[in-house]
C-alpha positions in Angstrom: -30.5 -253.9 5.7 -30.1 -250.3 3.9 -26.4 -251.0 4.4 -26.4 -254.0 2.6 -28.5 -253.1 -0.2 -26.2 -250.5 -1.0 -23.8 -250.2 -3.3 -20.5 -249.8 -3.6 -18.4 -246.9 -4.1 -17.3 -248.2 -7.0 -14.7 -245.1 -8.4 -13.6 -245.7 -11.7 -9.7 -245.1 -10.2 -9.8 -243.8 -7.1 -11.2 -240.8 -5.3 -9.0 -238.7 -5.8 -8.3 -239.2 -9.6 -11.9 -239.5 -10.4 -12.5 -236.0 -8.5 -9.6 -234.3 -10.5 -11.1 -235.6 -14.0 -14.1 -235.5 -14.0 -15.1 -232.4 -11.1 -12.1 -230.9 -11.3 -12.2 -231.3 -15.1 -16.0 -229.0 -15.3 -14.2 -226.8 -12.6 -11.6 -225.4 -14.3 -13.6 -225.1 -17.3 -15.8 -223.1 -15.6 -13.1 -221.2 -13.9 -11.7 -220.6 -17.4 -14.8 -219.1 -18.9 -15.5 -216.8 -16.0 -11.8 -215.7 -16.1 -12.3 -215.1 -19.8 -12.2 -211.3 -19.3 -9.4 -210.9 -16.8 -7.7 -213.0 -19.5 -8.0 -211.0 -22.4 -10.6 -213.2 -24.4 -13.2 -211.8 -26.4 -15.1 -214.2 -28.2 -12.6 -216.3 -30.5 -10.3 -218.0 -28.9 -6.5 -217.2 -28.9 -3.3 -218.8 -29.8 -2.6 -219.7 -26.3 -6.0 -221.6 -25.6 -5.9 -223.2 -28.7 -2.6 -224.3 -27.9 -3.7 -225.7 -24.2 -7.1 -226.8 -24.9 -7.5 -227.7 -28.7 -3.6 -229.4 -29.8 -2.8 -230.6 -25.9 -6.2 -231.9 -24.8 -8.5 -232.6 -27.8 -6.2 -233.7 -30.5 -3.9 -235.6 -28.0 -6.1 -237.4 -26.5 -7.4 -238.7 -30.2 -3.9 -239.7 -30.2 -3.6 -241.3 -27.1 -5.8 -244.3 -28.7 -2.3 -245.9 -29.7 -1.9 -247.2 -27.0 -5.0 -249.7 -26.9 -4.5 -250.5 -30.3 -1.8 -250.0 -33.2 1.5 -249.5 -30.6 0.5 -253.1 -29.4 1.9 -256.1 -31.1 -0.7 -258.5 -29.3 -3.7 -256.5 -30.1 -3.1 -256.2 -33.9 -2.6 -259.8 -34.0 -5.5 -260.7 -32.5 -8.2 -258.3 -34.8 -6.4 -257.2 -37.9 -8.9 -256.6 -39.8 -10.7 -254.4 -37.3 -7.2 -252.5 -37.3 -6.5 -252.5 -41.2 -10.0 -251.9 -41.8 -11.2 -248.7 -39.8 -9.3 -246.0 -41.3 -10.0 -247.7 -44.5 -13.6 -247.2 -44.5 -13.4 -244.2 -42.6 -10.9 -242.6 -45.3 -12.9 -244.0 -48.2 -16.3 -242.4 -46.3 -14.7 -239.0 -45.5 -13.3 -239.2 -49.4 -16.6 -239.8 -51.2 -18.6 -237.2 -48.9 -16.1 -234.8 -49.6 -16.6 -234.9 -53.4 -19.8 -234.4 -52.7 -18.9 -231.2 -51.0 -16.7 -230.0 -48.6 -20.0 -228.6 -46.7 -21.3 -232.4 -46.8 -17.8 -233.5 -45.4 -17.7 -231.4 -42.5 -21.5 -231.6 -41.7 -20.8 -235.7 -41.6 -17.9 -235.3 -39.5 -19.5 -233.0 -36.8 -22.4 -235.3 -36.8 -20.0 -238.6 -36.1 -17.8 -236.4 -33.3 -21.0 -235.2 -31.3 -22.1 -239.1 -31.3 -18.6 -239.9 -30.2 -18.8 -236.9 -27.1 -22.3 -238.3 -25.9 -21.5 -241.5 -26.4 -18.4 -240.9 -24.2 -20.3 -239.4 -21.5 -22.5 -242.9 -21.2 -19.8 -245.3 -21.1 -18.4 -243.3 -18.1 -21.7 -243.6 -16.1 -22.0 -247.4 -17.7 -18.6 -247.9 -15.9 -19.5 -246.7 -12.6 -23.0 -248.5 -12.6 -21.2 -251.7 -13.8 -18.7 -251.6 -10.6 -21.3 -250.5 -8.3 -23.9 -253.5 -9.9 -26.9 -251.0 -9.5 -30.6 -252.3 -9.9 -31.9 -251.8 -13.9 -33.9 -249.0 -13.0 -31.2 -246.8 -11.3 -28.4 -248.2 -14.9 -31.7 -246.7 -16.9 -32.5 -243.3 -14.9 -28.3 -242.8 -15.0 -28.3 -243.3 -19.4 -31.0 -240.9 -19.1 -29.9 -238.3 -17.4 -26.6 -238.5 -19.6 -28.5 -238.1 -22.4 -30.5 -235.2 -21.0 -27.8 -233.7 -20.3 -26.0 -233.9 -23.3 -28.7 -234.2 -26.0 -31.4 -231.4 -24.3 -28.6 -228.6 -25.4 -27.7 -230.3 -28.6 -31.6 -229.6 -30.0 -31.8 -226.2 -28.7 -28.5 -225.7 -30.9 -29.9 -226.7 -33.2 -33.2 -224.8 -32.9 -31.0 -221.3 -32.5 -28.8 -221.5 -34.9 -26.5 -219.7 -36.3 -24.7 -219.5 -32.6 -21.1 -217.3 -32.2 -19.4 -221.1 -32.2 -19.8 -224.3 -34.5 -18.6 -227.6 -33.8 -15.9 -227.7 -36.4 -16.8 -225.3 -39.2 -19.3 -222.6 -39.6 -22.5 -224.3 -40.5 -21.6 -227.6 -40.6 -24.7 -228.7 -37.9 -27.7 -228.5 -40.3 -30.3 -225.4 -39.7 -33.7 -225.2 -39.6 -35.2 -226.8 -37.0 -38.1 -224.5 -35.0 -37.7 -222.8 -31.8 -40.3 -224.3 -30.1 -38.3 -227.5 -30.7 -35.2 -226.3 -28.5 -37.2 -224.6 -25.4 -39.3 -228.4 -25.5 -35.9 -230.2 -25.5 -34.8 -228.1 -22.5 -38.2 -228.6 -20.5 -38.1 -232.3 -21.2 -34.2 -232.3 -20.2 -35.2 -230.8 -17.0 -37.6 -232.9 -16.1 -35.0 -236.4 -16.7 -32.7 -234.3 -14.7 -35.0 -233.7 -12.0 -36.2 -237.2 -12.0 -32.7 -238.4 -11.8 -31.7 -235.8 -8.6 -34.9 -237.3 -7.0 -33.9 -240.6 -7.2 -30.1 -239.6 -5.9 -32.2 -238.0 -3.2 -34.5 -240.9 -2.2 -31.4 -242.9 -1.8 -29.8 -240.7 0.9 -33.0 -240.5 2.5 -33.3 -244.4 2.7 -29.9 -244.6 4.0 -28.7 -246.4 1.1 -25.9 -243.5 -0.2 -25.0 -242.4 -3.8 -21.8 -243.1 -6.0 -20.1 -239.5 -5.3 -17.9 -239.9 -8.7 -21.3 -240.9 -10.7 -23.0 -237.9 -9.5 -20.7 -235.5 -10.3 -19.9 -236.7 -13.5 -23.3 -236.1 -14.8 -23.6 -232.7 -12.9 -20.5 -232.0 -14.5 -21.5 -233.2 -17.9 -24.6 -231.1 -17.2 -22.6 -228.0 -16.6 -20.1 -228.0 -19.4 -23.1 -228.9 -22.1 -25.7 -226.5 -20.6 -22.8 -224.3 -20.0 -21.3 -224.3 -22.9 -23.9 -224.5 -25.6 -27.3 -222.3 -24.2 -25.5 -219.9 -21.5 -22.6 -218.8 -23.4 -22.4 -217.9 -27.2 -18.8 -218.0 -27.9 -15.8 -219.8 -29.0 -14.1 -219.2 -26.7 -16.3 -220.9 -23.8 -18.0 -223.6 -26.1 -14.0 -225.0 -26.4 -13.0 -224.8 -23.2 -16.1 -226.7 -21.8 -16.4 -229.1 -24.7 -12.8 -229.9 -24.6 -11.6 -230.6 -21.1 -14.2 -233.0 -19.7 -13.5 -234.9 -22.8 -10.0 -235.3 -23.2 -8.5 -235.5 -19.3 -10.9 -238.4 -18.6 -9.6 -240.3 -21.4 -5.8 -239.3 -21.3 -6.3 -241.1 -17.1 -8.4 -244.2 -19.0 -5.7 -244.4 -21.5 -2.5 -244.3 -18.9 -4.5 -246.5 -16.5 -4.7 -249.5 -19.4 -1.3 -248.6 -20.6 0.7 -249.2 -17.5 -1.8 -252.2 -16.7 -1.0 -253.9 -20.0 2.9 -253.0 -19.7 2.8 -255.2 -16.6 1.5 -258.0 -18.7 5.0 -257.9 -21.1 5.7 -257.6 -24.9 4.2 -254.0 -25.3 6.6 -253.3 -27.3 7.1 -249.6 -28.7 4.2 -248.7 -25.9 6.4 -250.1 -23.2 9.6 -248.1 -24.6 7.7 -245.1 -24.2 5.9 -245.4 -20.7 9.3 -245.8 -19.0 9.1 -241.9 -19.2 5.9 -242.5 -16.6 3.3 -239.9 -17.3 5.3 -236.8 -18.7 6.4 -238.7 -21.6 3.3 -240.2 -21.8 1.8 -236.9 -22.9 4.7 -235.7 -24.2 4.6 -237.7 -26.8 0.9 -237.2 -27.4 1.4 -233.4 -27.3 4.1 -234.2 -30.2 1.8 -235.9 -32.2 -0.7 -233.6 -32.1 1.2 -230.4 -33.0 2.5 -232.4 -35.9 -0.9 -233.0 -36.8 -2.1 -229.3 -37.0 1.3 -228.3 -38.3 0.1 -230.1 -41.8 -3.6 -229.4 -41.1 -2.6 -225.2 -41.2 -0.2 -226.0 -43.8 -2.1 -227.7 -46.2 -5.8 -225.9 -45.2 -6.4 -223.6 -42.7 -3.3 -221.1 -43.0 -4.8 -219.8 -39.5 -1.4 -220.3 -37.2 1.8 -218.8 -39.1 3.4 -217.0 -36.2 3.1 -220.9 -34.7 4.2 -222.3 -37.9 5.4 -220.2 -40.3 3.7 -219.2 -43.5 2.5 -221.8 -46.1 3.2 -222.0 -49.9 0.7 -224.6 -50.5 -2.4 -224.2 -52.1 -4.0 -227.3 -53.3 -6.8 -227.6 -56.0 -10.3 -228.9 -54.7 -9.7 -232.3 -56.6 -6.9 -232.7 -54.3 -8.6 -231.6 -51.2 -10.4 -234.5 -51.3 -7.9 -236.4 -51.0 -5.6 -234.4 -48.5 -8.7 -233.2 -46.1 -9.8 -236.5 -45.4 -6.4 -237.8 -44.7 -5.6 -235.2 -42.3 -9.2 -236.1 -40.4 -7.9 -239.8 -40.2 -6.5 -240.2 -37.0 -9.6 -238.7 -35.1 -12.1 -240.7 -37.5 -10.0 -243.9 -36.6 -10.6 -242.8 -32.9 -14.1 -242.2 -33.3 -14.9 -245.9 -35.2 -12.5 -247.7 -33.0 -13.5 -246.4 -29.5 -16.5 -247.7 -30.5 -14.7 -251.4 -30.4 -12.0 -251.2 -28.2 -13.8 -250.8 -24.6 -15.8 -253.5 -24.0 -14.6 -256.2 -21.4 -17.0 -258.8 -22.6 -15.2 -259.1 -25.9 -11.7 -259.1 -24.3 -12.2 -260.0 -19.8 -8.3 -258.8 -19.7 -9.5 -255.2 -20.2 -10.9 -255.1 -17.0 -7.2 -256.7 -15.1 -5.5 -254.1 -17.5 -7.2 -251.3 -15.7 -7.4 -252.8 -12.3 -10.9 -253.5 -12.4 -10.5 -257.0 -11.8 -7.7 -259.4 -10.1 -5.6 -260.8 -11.8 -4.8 -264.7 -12.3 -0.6 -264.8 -12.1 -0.9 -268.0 -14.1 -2.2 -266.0 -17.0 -1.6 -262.4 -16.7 -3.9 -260.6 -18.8 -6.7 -262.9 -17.7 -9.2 -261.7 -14.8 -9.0 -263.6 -11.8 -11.5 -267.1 -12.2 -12.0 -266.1 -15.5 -12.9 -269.5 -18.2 -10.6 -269.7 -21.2 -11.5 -268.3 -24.3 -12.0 -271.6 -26.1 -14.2 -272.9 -23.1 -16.8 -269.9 -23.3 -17.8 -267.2 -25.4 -18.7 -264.2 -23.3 -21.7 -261.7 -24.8 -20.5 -258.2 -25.8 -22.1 -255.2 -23.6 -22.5 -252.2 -24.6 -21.0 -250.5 -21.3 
C-alpha cells in the first residue's frame, strides 16, 4: 500500500539535469565562495566574476525570456497586448519613480527583483509537487519551507543593515527595522524548516520515499540564501550564491520550451537560432547581455573601461530618467512577464512544449486528450 500511495519521482527534466541545476547549481556556489581566497577575491567582486556570474548568468538569463515570448510569431499574436503592454507600464513606472528620485527608483526595483527571486524558487517546488500530484498538506509544508528559506534571511537583512553587499545599489533595501525582528525571522525560519525535514523524514520512515530533486532544491535554496545573506558579508559571495541558482535553472527551463516549441513549426527567428543547439543558444544570450552593460557603463556606471573603453557621456538628471529606466527595461519586462508566461492552465501546450505532457500529433502543441479551447476554459493556477 505505501508503494502505491507514493508519489512519483516526478523530475522537472530528468535526473541528471535537475541535479546539475539545481544541486550542482548551490554546489559550485559554494565551492566559489570557499575558493574565494585561493582566487584572489577580497570582498568586491572582480572583472572576471562579474563577467561569469553577473553578464553570462543573471543578465542572460533576463534575456533568455525571448524565447517564450517576443522571438515567437504565434505567441505575440495570440496576447498582444500583454506583449505591447508590459514594458510600457513598466517603463512609464520605472520613469515616474525615478523623478521622484533615483534612491526611490532603485529601492522600487530591488523590491520587484527580490519578489521575482522568491517567487522563482516557489514555482520550482509548485512544478515538482504538480508532477508528483502530492496531498495539499505536503504542496503547503513545500511553499513554506521556500518561503522560509528565502524570506527568514531577507528580514534579518533587513534588521542588520547596512551589510558589505546591496541588492543593486547601496541602500536601496529600506533601513530601520529592529534587531530583534531579524533573530525572530530566523527562529521562526528554523522551525518551518524543521517541520518541513520532519515531514521528508516521516515519509522515508513510512516507506512512502521523497522527490530527491524537490528536496534538494529547497536545501539548496536554503544554502545559497542563508549562505549568502547572514554567513557571509560580501559582494563577492552574496553574487555568486544569488546568481547561479537563479539563472542556470531558467537558462535549462528556457532551452527545454524552446526546442519543444521548435518541434511544433513556425518559430521563426527562434528556430533560426536553435539550429546552433545549445552553444548558440547562449551565445546569443551572452551577446545580448554584454550589449546591455556595454550602454548601462556607458551611459551610468563608468565602472568597466578596461572592458569597454572610457565614456564621454555624461547625461543631466532630467535625462537620466529617461535613459535609466530604459536600460532596466529588459529585466523589468522579465520580471512582469514571467509572472504571465508560466502557467499551463492558461496555455495546456506549455506543458507538451516542455515534455511534461504527450502530445496529440493531430494538433501539435496541444497535450495529449486535451478539449479545445473553444470547448472549455481551463482555470489559471498559480504553479
Amino acid at each position: 500500500m505505501a508503494r502505491l500511495l507514493a508519489p512519483s519521482q516526478g523530475w522537472l527534466f530528468s535526473p541528471g539535469v535537475d541535479l546539475f541545476v539545481f544541486a550542482g547549481s548551490a554546489l559550485v556556489s559554494v565551492a566559489f565562495v570557499l575558493a574565494a581566497p585561493w582566487l584572489g577575491v577580497a570582498g568586491e567582486s572582480p572583472l572576471w566574476a562579474w563577467l561569469l556570474f553577473v553578464v553570462c548568468v543573471d543578465v542572460a538569463h533576463v534575456w533568455s525570456t525571448l524565447f517564450r515570448t517576443y522571438l515567437d510569431p504565434e505567441e505575440l499574436r495570440e496576447r498582444p497586448g500583454l506583449y505591447l503592454g508590459a514594458p510600457l507600464a513598466a517603463y512609464g513606472a520605472g520613469v515616474l519613480a525615478y523623478l521622484a528620485s533615483p534612491g526611490t527608483f532603485w529601492t522600487l526595483f530591488a523590491y520587484v527583483a527580490l519578489s521575482h527571486f522568491v517567487r522563482q524558487q516557489y514555482g520550482w517546488v509548485a512544478l515538482y509537487d504538480r508532477k508528483a500530484r502530492v496531498s495539499p498538506l505536503e504542496r503547503r509544508l513545500d511553499a513554506a519551507a521556500v518561503y522560509a528559506a528565502t524570506l527568514g534571511p531577507v528580514v534579518w537583512w533587513h534588521a542588520n543593515l547596512p551589510r558589505g553587499f546591496s541588492w543593486f545599489v547601496p541602500g536601496d533595501f529600506l533601513a530601520g527595522l529592529p534587531s530583534w525582528v531579524g533573530a525572530a525571522a530566523l527562529t521562526l525560519h528554523a522551525g518551518v524548516l524543521a517541520a518541513w525535514a520532519g515531514f521528508q523524514s516521516l515519509r522515508v520512515v513510512r516507506g512512502e520515499g521523497v522527490q530527491v530533486g524537490k528536496v534538494l532544491l529547497v536545501v539548496a535554496t536554503w544554502v545559497t540564501w542563508f549562505g549568502g545573506i547572514v554567513v557571509a558579508n560580501d559582494d563577492f559571495s552574496f553574487t555568486v550564491m544569488n546568481v547561479v541558482l537563479h539563472g542556470v535553472p531558467y537558462f535549462a527551463l528556457l532551452f527545454r520550451y524552446a526546442r519543444g516549441r521548435l518541434a511544433e513549426g513556425g518559430y521563426g527567428a527562434a528556430g533560426a537560432l536553435l539550429r546552433a543547439g545549445l552553444p548558440g543558444f547562449l551565445l546569443f544570450l551572452v551577446a545580448l547581455a554584454l550589449a546591455e552593460e556595454f550602454l548601462w557603463d556607458q551611459a551610468v556606471w563608468r565602472e568597466h573601461a578596461s572592458l569597454f573603453g572610457a565614456s564621454r557621456v555624461t547625461l543631466p538628471p532630467d535625462v537620466l530618467a529617461l535613459v535609466v529606466p530604459l536600460l532596466a527595461l529588459p529585466q523589468a519586462t522579465h520580471y512582469v512577464l514571467d509572472a504571465f508566461v508560466w502557467k499551463p492552465g492558461r496555455q495546456p501546450a506549455l506543458l507538451s512544449r516542455l515534455g511534461w505532457a504527450p502530445v496529440d500529433i493531430r494538433h501539435p502543441g496541444r497535450p495529449l486528450g486535451a478539449p479545445h479551447a473553444s470547448s472549455m476554459v481551463i482555470p489559471a493556477r498559480n504553479d
